[in-house]
Short mmCIF file of the C-alpha atoms (twelve columns), coordinates in Angstrom:
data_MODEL
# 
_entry.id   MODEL 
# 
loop_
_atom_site.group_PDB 
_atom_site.id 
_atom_site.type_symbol 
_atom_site.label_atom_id 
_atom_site.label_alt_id 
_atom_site.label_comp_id 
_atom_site.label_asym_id 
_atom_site.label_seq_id 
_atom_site.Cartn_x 
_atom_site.Cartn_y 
_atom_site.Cartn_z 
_atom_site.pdbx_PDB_model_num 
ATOM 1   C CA . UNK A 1   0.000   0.000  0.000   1 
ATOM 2   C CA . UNK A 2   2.916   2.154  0.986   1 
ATOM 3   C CA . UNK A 3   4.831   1.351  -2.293  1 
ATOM 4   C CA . UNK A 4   1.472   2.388  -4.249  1 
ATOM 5   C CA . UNK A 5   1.096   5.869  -2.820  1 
ATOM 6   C CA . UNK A 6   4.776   6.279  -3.649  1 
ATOM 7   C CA . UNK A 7   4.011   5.388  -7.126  1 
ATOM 8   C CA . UNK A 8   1.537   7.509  -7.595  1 
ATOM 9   C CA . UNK A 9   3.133   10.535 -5.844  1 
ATOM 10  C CA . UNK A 10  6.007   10.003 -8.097  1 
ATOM 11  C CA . UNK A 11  3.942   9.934  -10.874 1 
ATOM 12  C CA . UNK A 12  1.562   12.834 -10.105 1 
ATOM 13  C CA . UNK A 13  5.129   14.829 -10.006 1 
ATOM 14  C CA . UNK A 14  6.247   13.801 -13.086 1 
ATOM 15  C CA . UNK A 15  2.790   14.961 -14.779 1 
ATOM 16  C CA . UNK A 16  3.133   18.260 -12.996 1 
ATOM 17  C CA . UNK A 17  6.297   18.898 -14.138 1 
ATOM 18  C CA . UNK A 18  5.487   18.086 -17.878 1 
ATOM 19  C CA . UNK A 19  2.667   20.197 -17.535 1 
ATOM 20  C CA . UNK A 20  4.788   22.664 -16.394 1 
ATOM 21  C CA . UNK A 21  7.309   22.509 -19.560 1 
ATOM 22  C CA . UNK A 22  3.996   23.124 -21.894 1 
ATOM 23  C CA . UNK A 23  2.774   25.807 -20.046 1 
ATOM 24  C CA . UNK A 24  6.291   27.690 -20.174 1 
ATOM 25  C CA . UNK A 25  7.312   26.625 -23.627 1 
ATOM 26  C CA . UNK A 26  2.875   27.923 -25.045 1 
ATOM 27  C CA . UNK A 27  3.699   31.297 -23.068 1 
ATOM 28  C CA . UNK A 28  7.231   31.577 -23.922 1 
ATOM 29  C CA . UNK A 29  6.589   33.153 -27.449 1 
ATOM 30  C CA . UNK A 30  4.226   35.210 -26.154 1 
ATOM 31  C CA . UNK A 31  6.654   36.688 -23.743 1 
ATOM 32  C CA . UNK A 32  9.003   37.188 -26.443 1 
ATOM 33  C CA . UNK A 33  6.959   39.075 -28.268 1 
ATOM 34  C CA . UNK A 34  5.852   41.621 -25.703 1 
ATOM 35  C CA . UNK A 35  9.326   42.068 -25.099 1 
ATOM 36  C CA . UNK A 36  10.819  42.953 -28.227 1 
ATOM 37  C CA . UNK A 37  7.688   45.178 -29.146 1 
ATOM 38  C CA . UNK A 38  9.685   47.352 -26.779 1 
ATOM 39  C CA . UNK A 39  13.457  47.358 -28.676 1 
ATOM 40  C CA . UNK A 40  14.341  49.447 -31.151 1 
ATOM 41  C CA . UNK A 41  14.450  47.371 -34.929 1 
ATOM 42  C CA . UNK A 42  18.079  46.432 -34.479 1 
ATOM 43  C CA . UNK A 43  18.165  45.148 -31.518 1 
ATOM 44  C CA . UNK A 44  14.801  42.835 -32.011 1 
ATOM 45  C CA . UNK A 45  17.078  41.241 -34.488 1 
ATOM 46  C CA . UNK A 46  20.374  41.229 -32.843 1 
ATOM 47  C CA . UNK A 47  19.160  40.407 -28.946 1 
ATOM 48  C CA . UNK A 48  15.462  39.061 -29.381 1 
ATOM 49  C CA . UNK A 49  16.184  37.111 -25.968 1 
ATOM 50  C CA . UNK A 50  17.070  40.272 -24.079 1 
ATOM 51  C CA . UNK A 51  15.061  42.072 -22.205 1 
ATOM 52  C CA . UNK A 52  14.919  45.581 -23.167 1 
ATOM 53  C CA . UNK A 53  17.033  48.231 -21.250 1 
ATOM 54  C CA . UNK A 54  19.285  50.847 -22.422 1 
ATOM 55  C CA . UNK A 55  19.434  52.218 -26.025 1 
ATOM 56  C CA . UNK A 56  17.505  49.233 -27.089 1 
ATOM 57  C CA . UNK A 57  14.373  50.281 -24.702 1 
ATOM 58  C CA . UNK A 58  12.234  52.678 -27.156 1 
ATOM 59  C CA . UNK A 59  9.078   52.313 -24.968 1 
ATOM 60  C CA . UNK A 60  5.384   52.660 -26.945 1 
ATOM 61  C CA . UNK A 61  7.182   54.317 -29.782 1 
ATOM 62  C CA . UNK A 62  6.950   50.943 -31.805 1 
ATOM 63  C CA . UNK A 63  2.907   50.881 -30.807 1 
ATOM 64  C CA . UNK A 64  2.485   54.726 -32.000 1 
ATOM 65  C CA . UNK A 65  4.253   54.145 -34.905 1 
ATOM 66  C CA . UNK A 66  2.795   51.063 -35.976 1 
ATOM 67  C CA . UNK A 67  -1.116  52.737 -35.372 1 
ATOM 68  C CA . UNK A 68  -0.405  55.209 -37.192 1 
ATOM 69  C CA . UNK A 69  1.477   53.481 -40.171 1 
ATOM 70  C CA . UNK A 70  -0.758  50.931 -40.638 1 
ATOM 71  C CA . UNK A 71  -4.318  52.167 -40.274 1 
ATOM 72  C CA . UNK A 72  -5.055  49.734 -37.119 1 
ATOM 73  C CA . UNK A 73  -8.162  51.102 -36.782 1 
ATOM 74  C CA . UNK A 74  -9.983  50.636 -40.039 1 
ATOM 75  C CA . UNK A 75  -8.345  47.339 -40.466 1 
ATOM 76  C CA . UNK A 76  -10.175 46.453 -36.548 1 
ATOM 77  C CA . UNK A 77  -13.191 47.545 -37.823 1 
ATOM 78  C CA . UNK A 78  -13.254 45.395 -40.881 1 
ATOM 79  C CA . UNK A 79  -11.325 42.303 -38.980 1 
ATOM 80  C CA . UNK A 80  -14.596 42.802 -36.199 1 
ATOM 81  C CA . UNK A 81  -17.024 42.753 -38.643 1 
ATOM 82  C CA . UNK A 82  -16.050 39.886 -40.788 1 
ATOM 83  C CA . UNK A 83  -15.190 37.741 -37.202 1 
ATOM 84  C CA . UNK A 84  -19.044 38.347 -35.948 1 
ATOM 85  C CA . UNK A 85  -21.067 37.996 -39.487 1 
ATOM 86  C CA . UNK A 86  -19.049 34.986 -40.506 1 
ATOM 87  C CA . UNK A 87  -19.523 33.654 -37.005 1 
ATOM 88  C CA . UNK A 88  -23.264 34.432 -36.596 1 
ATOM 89  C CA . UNK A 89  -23.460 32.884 -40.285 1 
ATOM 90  C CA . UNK A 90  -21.574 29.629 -39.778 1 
ATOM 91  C CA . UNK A 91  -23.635 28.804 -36.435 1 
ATOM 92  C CA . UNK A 92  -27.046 29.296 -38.217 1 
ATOM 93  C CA . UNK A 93  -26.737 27.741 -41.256 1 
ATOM 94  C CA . UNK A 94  -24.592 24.721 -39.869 1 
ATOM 95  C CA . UNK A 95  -26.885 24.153 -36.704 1 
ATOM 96  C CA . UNK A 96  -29.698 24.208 -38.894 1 
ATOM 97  C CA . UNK A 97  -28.362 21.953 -41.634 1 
ATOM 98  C CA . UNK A 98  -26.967 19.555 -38.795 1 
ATOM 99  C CA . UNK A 99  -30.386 19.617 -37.463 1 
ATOM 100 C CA . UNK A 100 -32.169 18.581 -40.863 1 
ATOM 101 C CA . UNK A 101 -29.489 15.982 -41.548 1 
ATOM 102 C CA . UNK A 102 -30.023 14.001 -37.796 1 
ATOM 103 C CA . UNK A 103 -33.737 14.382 -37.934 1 
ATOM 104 C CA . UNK A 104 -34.337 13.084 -42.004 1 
ATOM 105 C CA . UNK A 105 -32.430 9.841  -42.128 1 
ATOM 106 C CA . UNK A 106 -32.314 9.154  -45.798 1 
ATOM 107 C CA . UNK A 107 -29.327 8.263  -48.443 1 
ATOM 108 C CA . UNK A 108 -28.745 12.117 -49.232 1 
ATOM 109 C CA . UNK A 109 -28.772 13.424 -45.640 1 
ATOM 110 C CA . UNK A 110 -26.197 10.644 -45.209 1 
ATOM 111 C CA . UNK A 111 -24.302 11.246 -48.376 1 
ATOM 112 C CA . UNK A 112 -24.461 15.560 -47.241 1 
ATOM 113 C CA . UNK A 113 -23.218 14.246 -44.052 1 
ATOM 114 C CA . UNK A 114 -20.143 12.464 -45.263 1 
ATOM 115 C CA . UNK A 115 -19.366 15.419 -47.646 1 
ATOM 116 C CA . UNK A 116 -19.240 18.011 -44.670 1 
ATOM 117 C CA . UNK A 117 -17.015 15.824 -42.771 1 
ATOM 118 C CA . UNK A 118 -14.444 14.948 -46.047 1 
ATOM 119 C CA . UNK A 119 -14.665 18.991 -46.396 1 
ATOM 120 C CA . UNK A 120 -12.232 18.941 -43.160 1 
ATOM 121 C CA . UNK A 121 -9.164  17.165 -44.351 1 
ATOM 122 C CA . UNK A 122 -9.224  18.925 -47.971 1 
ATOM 123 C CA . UNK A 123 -6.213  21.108 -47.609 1 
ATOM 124 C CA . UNK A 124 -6.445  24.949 -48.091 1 
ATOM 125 C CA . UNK A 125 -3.616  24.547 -50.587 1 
ATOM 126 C CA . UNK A 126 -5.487  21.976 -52.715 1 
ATOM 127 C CA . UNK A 127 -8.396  24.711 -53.678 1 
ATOM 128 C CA . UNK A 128 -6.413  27.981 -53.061 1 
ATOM 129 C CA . UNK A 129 -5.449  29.200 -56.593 1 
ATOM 130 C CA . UNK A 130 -9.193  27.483 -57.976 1 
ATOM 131 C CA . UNK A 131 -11.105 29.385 -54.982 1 
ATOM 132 C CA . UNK A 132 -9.237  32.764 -55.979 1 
ATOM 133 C CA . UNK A 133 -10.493 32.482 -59.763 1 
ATOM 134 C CA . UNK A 134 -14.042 31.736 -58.744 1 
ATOM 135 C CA . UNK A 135 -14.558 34.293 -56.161 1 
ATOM 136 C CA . UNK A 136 -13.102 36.532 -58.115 1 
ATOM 137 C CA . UNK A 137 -15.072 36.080 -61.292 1 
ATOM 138 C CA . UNK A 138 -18.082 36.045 -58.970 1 
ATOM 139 C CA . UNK A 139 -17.638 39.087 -57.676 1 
ATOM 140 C CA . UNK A 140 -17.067 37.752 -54.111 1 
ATOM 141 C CA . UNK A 141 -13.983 39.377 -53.583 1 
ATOM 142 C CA . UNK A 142 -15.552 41.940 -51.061 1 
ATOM 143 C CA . UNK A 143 -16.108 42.170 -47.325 1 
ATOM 144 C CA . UNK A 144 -19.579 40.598 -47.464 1 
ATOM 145 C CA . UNK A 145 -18.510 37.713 -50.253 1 
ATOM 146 C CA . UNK A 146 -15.558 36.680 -47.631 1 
ATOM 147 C CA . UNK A 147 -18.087 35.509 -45.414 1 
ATOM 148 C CA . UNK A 148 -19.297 32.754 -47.964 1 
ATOM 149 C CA . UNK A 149 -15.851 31.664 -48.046 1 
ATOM 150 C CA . UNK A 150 -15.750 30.935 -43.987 1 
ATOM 151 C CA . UNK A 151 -18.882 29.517 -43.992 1 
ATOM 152 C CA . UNK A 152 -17.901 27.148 -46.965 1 
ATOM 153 C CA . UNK A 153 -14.672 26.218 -45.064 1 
ATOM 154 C CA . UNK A 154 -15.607 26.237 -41.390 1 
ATOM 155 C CA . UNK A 155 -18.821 24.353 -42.309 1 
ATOM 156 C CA . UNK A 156 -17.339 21.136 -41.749 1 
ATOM 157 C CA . UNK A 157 -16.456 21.174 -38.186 1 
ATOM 158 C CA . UNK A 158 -19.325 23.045 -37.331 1 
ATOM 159 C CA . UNK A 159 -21.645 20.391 -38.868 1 
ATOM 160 C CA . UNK A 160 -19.630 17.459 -37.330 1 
ATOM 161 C CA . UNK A 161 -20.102 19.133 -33.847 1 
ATOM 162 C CA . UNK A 162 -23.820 19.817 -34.258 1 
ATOM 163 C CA . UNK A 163 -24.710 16.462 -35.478 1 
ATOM 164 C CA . UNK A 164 -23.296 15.040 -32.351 1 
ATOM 165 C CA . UNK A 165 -25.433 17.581 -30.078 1 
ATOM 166 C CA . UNK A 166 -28.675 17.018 -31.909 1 
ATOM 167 C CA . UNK A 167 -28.575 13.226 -31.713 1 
ATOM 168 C CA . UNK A 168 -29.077 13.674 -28.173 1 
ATOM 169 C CA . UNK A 169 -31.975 15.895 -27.864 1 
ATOM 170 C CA . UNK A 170 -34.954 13.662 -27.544 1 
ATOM 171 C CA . UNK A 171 -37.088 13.723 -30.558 1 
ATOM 172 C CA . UNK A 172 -40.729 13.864 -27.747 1 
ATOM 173 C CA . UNK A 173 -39.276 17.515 -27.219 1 
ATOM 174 C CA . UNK A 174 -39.769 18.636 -31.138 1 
ATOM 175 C CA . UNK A 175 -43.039 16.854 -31.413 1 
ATOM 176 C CA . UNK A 176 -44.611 18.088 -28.178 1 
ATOM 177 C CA . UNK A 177 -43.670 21.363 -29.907 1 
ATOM 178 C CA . UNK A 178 -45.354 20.827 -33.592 1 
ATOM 179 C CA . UNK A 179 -48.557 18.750 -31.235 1 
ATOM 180 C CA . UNK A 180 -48.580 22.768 -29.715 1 
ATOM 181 C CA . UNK A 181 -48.693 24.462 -33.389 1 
ATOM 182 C CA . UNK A 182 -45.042 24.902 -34.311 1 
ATOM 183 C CA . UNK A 183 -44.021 25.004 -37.988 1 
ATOM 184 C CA . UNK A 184 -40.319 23.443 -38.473 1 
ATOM 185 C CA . UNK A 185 -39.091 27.389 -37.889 1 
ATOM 186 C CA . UNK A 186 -40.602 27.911 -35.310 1 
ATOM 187 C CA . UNK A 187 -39.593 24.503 -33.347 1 
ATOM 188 C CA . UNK A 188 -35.964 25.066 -34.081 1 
ATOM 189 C CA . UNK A 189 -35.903 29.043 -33.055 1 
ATOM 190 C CA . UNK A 190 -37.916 28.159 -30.228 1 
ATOM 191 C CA . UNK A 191 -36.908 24.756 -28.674 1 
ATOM 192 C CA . UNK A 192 -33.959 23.514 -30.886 1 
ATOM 193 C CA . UNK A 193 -31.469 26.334 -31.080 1 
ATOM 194 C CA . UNK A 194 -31.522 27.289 -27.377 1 
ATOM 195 C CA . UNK A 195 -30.834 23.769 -26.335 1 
ATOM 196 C CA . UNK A 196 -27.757 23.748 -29.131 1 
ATOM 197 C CA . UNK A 197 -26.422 26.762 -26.678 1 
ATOM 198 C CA . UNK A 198 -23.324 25.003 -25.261 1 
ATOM 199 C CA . UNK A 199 -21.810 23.230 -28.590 1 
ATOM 200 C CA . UNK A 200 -23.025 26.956 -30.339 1 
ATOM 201 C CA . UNK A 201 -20.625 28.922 -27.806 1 
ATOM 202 C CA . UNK A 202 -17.947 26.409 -28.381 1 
ATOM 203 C CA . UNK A 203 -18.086 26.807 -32.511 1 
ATOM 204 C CA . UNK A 204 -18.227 30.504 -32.188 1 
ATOM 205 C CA . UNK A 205 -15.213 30.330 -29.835 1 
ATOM 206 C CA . UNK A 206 -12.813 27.961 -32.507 1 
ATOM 207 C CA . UNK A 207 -14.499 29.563 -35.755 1 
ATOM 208 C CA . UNK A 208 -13.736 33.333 -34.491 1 
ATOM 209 C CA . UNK A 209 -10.170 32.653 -33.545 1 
ATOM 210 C CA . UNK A 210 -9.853  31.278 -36.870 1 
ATOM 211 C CA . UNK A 211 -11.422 33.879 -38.387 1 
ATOM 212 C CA . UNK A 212 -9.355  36.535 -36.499 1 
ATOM 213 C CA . UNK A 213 -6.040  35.199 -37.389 1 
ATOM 214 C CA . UNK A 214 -6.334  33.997 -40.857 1 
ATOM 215 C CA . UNK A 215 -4.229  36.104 -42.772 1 
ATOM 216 C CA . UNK A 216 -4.368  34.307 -46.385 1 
ATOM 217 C CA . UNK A 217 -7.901  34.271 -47.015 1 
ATOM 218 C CA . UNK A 218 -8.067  38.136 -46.711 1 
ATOM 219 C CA . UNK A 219 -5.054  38.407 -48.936 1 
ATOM 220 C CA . UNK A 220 -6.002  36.086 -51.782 1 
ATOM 221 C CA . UNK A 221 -9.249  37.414 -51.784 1 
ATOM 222 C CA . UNK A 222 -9.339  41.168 -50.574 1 
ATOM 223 C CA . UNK A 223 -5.988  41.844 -51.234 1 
ATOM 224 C CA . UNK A 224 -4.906  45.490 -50.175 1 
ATOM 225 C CA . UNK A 225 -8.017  47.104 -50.801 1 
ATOM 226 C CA . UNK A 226 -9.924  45.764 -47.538 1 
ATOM 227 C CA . UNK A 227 -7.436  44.780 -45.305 1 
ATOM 228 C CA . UNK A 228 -8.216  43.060 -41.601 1 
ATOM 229 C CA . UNK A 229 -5.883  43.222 -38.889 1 
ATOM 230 C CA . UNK A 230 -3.214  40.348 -40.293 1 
ATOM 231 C CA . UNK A 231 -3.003  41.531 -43.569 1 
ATOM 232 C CA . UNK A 232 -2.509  45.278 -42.529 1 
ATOM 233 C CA . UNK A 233 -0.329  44.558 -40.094 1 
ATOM 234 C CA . UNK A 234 2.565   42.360 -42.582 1 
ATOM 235 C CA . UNK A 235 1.817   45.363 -45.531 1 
ATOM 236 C CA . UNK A 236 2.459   48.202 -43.103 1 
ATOM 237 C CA . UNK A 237 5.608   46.659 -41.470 1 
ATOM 238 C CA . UNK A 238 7.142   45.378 -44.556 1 
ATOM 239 C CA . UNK A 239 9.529   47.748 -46.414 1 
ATOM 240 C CA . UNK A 240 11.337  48.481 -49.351 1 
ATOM 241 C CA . UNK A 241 13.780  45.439 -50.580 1 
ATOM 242 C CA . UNK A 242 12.716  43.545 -47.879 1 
ATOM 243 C CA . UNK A 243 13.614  45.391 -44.757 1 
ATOM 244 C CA . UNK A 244 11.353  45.218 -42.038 1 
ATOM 245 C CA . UNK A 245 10.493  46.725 -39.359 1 
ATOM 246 C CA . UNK A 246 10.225  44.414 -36.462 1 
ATOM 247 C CA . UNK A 247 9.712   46.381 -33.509 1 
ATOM 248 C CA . UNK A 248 6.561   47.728 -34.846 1 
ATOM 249 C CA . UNK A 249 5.696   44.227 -36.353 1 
ATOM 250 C CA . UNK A 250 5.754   42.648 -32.596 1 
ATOM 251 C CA . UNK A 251 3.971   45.700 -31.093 1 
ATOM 252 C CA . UNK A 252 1.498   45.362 -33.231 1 
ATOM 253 C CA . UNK A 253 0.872   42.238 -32.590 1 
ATOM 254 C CA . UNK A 254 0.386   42.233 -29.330 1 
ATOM 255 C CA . UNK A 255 -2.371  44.769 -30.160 1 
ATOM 256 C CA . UNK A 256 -3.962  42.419 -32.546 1 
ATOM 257 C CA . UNK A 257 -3.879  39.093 -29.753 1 
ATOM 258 C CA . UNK A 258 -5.293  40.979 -27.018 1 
ATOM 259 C CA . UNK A 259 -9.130  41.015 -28.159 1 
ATOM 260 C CA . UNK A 260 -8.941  37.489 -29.123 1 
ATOM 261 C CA . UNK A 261 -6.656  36.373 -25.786 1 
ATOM 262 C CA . UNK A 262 -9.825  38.249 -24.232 1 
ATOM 263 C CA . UNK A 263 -12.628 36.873 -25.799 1 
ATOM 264 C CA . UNK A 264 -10.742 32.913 -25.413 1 
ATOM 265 C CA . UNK A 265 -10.563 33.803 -21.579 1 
ATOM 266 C CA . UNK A 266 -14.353 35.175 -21.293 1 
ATOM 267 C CA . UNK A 267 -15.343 32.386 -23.062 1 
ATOM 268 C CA . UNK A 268 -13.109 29.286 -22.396 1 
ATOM 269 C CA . UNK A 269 -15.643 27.668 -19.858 1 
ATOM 270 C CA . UNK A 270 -17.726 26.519 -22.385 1 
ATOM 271 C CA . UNK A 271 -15.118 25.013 -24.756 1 
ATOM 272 C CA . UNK A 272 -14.766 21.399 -23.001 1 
ATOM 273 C CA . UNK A 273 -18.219 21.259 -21.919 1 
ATOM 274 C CA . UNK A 274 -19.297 21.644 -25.801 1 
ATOM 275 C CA . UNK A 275 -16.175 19.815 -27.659 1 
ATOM 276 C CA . UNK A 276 -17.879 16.948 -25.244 1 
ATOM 277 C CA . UNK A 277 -21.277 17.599 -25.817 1 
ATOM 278 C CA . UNK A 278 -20.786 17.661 -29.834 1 
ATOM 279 C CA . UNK A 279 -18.370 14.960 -30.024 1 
ATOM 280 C CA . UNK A 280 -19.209 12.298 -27.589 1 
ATOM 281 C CA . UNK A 281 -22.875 12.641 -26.991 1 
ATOM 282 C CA . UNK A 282 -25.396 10.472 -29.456 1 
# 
């Protein structure tokens, strides 16, 4: 009995300290670049491990600098408007069409069901150059035609997870609801949707830090025109024959991770809870 608690002392030590390692070596990068967001552009390339003192210490002359140079704030605007429509659009169209495909069992719910699922190990780079040419010719290549895109792509996932949640919501629930006088709309506004809530949060949590971050969507397909935060952010810093200035690159990126770092934290609660729910459940 002794020698058991041993074993398992030892071994709830050894899990700490590997959890440990991950924890430092996920926030490490981080660290680095808050720190060199506050060295001159020499030095970020010379000492990116030091911390910033002396002449290489420039303070929030790298975050001034990069506002200013590279239009932050129209590029937040856009970047906060595409996030929340294609969000809002991927949850309602994929909750709905994972609702249809659970609840009509036939050969080309099944078949729709297996498509949306293949859709998530087709590579980007497979249908990059193909998706360009079509959204272009479509006249797609705009703030509003961008969301298409992300709900074509995120679709997938968001389908997968949904299934899983629906299966589990007792069918008696929908029928006492049409037995009441509920069209089909009205049953999934009204008694569906609300019980999707927790597997809902978690897809708007992974599709919006997608969303936020991508950076080569934007650029194929809005190019310099309409640029969100990533894309403004590598035109701005990037100079003539290459140069760049890096000290205004990191700074600016911390600006760009804090409303996503916030919005994970508000929000990460839910994620287990509905990665369960969506996956496991049914």
């Amino acid at each position: 009995m002794v020698e058991s608690n041993r074993t398992n002392t030892v071994g709830d030590k050894i899990r700490t300290l590997i959890l440990v390692i991950l924890t430092i070596a996920f926030i490490f990068p981080i660290v680095l670049v808050f720190m060199n967001s506050f060295k001159s552009r020499l030095y970020v390339s010379t000492n990116p491990f030091a911390w910033p003192q002396g002449d290489m210490f420039v303070g929030l002359e790298n975050y001034i600098n990069g506002l200013t140079i590279s239009g932050f704030l129209h590029a937040f605007i856009r970047s906060v408007w595409i996030s929340v429509m294609g969000v809002g659009v991927i949850i309602l169209c994929t909750s709905m069409a994972a609702w249809y495909i659970v609840r009509v069992k036939d050969k080309v719910t099944k078949i729709l069901y297996y498509i949306f699922v293949f859709s998530m190990i087709v590579p980007f780079q497979m249908v990059m150059f193909t998706l360009t040419f079509v959204v272009t010719g479509v006249y797609f290549d705009n703030v509003f035609g961008i969301i298409l895109v992300y709900l074509g792509f995120g679709a997938g996932l968001a389908v997968f997870m949904f299934c899983g949640f629906v299966k589990s919501i007792p069918l008696e629930v929908e029928e006492a609801a049409m037995i009441d006088g509920c069209n089909p709309l009205q049953t999934y506004f009204m008694v569906v949707f609300p019980m999707l809530k927790p597997t809902a949060i978690t897809v708007a949590i992974l599709q919006a830090m997608w969303i936020w971050n991508d950076y080569l969507l934007p650029y194929l397909i809005l190019g310099s025109d309409h640029k969100t935060v990533p894309v403004a952010i590598q035109l701005a810093m990037q100079g003539a024959y290459g140069s760049t200035d890096y000290g205004g690159f990191m700074a600016m990126l911390v600006v760009s991770i804090i409303p996503i770092i916030a919005f994970y934290i508000a929000s990460q609660k839910y994620i287990n809870k509905g990665v369960i729910a969506g996956a496991v459940k049914g």
